[in-house]
C-alpha positions as CSV (number, residue, x, y, z in Angstrom):
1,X,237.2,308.8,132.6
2,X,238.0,311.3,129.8
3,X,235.5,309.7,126.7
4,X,235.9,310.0,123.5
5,X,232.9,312.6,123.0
6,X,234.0,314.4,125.7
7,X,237.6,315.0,124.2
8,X,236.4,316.0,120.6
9,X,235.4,319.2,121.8
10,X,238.9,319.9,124.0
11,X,241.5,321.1,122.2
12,X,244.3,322.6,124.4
13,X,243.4,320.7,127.3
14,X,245.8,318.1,127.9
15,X,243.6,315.0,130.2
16,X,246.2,312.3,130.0
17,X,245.8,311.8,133.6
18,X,242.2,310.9,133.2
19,X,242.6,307.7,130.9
20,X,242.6,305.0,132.7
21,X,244.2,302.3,130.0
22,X,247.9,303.6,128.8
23,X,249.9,301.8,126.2
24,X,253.0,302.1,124.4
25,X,253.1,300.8,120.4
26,X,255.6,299.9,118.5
27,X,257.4,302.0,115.8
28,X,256.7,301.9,112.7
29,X,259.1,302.2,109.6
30,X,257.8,304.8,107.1
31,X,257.3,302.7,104.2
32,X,255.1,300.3,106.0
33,X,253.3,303.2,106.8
34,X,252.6,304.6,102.7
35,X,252.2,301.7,101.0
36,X,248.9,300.5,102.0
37,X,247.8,303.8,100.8
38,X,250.2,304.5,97.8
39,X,248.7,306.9,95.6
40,X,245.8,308.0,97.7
41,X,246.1,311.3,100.3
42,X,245.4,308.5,103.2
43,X,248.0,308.2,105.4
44,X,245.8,306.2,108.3
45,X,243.3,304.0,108.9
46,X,241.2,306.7,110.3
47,X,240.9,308.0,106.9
48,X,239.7,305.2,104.8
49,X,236.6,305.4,102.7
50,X,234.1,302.2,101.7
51,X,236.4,301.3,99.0
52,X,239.4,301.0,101.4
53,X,237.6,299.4,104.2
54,X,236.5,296.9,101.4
55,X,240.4,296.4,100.3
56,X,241.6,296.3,103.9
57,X,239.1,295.3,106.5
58,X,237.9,292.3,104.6
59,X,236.2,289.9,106.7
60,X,236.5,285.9,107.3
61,X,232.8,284.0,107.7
62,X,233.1,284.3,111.6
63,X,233.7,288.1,111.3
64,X,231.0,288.8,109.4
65,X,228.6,286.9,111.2
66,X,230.0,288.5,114.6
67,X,229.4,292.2,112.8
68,X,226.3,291.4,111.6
69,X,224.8,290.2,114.8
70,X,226.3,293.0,117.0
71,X,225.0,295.8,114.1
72,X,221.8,294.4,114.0
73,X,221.3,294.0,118.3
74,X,223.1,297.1,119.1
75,X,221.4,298.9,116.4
76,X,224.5,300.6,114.8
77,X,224.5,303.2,112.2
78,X,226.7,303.0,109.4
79,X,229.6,305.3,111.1
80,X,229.5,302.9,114.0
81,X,230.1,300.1,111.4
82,X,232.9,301.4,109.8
83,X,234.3,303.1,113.2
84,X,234.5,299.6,114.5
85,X,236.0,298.1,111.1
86,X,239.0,300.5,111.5
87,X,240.1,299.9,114.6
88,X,239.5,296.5,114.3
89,X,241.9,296.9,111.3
90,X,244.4,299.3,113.5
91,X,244.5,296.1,116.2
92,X,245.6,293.7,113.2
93,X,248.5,296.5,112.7
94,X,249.1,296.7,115.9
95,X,249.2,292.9,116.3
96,X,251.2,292.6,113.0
97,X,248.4,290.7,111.5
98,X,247.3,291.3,107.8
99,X,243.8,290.3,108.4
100,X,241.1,291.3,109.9
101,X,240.1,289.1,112.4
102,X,237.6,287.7,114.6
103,X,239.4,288.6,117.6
104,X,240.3,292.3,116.4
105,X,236.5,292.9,115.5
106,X,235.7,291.7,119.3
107,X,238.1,294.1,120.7
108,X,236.7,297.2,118.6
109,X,233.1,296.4,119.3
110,X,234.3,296.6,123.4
111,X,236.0,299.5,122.8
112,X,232.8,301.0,121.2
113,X,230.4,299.8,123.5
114,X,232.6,301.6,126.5
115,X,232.1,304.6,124.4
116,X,228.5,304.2,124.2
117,X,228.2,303.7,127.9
118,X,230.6,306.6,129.1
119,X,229.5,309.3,125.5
C-alpha cells in the first residue's frame, strides 16, 4: 500500500496502481466550490485554519464526545485533531451533508488510524 507518508516525499512518481481503495466523486459546480470561502484565499478544506474549522466542522454532542474520547486514547496531537475534522468535513461534501457528523468523524478517524498503522 502506497501511505500517505510515503507519498509526501514522491513527486513525479505516479503509484496509482498501489492504492488499493479507488473512487470516483462527483463534480462539483464552481460556485459551490467559492462560497464557503468567499473572501478568504481558501479554496479547500485542506486549507482551513481554527477559525474555519470552528465555522465549518462544528460538532453535534455525539461528535464531540466521539473526538474527545479517540484524542484523548489515541493520544492525538493537535494536527491529528484538525486532520481528522477536515476530512470528516470533505465526507459531509462528499455526502452532500452540511454538517458534520457523527458518522463522517468515524470514517476520518479510520482513515487516520490506517495511516498510523501503515506511516
Amino acid at each position: 500500500m502506497c501511505g500517505v507518508g510515503k507519498v509526501a516525499g514522491w513527486h513525479n512518481i505516479n503509484c496509482l496502481g498501489n492504492f488499493d481503495i479507488h473512487f470516483e466523486v462527483p463534480a462539483v459546480r464552481y460556485r459551490e466550490l467559492v462560497d464557503r470561502f468567499k473572501g478568504t484565499k481558501i479554496y479547500c478544506n485542506l486549507h482551513m485554519s481554527a477559525r474555519h474549522l470552528r465555522k465549518h466542522c462544528e460538532l453535534d454532542a455525539a461528535g464531540n464526545r466521539m473526538l474527545e474520547l479517540v484524542t484523548d486514547r489515541l493520544g492525538l496531537s493537535a494536527r491529528s485533531f484538525t486532520r481528522i475534522l477536515k476530512v470528516a468535513r470533505t465526507i459531509a461534501d462528499l455526502e452532500g451533508d452540511e454538517w458534520v457528523r457523527e458518522q463522517h468523524l468515524s470514517e476520518a478517524i479510520q482513515y487516520r488510524s490506517l495511516d498510523r498503522k501503515t506511516g
